[in-house]
C-alpha positions as CSV (number, residue, x, y, z in Angstrom):
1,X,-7.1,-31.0,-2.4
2,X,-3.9,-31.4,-0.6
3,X,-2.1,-28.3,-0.3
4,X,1.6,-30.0,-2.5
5,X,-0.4,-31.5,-5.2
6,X,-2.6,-28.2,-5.2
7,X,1.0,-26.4,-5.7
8,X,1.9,-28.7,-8.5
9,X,-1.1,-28.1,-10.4
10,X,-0.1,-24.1,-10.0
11,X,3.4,-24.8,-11.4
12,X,2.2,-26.0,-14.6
13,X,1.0,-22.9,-15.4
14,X,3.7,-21.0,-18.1
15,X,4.9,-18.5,-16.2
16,X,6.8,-15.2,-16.9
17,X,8.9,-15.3,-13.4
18,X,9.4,-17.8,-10.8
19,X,10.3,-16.0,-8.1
20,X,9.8,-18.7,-5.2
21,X,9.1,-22.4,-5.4
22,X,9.2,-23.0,-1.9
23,X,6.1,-24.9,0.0
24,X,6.1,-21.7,2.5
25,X,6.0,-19.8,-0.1
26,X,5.1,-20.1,-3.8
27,X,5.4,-17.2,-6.1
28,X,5.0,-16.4,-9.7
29,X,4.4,-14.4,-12.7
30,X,1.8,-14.4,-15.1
31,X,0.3,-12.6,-18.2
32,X,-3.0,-10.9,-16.7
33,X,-5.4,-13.1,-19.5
34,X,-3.6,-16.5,-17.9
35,X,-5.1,-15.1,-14.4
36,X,-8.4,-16.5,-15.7
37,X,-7.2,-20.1,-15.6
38,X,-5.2,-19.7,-12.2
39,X,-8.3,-18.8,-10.2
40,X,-10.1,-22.0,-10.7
41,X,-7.0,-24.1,-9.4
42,X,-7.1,-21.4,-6.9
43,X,-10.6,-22.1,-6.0
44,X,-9.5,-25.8,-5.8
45,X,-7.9,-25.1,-2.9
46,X,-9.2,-22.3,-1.5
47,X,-12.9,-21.9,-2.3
48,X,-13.9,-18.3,-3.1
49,X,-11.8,-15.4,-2.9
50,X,-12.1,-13.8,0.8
51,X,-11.0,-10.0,-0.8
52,X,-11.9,-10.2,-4.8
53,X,-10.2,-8.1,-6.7
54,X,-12.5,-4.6,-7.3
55,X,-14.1,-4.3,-3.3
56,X,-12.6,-2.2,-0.9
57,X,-10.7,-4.5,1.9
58,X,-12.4,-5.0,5.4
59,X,-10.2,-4.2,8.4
60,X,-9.8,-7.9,8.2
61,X,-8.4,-8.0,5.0
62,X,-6.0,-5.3,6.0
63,X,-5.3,-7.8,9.6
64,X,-4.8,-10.9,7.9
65,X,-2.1,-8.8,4.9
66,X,-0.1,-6.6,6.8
67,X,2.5,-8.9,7.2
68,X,2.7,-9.2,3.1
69,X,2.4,-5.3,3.0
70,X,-1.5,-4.8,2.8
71,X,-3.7,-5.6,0.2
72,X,-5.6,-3.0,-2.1
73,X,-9.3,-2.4,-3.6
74,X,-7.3,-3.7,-7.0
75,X,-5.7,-7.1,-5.2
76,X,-7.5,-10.4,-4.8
77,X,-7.0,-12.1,-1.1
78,X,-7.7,-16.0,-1.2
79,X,-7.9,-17.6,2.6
80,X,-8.3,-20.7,4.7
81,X,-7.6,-22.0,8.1
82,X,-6.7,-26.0,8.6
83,X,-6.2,-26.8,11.7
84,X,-2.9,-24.7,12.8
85,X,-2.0,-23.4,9.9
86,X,-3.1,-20.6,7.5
87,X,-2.9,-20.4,3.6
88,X,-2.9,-17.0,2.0
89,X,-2.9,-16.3,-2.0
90,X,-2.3,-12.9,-2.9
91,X,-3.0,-11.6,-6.2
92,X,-1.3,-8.4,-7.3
93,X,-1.5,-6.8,-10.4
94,X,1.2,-5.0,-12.1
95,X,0.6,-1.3,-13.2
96,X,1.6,-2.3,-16.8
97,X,-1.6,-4.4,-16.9
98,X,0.1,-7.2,-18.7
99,X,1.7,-9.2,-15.7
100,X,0.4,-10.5,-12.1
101,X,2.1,-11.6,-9.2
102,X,0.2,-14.7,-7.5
103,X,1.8,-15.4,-4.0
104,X,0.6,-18.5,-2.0
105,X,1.7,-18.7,1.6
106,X,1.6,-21.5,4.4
107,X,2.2,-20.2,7.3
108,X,1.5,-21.4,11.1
């Protein structure tokens, strides 16, 4: 799937906060049950979650995050490599258990 039409298909989703509709970076809110229909568009794109959401991150989890702060055993990490660039999805619960925060980054 091409990466704009994969970002269209994510911003059809109802969301709670839009926090950045930029191609580099795509960000959004979303009630935690929604999460269930997010991570098949995810897979779309992405194939299976590198970090899933529950297993402790490898030391390459933690190499590929730190520039997005880390990611935690609770946190999904979704990854590919296309020629020179990289694509990241972050998946980060909130601590109310109502909300998540899906971030999806192009990066070179």
């Amino acid at each position: 799937m091409r990466y704009d039409l994969f970002l269209e298909e994510l911003k059809k989703f109802p969301s709670l906060e839009l926090r950045s509709d930029e191609p580099a970076c795509f960000e959004f809110v979303v009630k935690t049950i929604d999460l269930a229909k997010v991570n098949p568009v995810l897979e779309t794109f992405f194939g299976k979650a590198m970090k899933p959401a529950g297993t402790k991150p490898s030391s390459e989890d933690k190499k590929k995050t730190e520039a997005f702060g880390g990611i935690r055993e609770d946190q999904t990490l979704y990854y590919l490599e296309s020629e020179e660039l990289y694509y990241y999805s972050l998946i980060w619960p909130w601590a109310n258990g109502q909300s998540v925060t899906v971030k999806v980054i192009r990066a070179s």
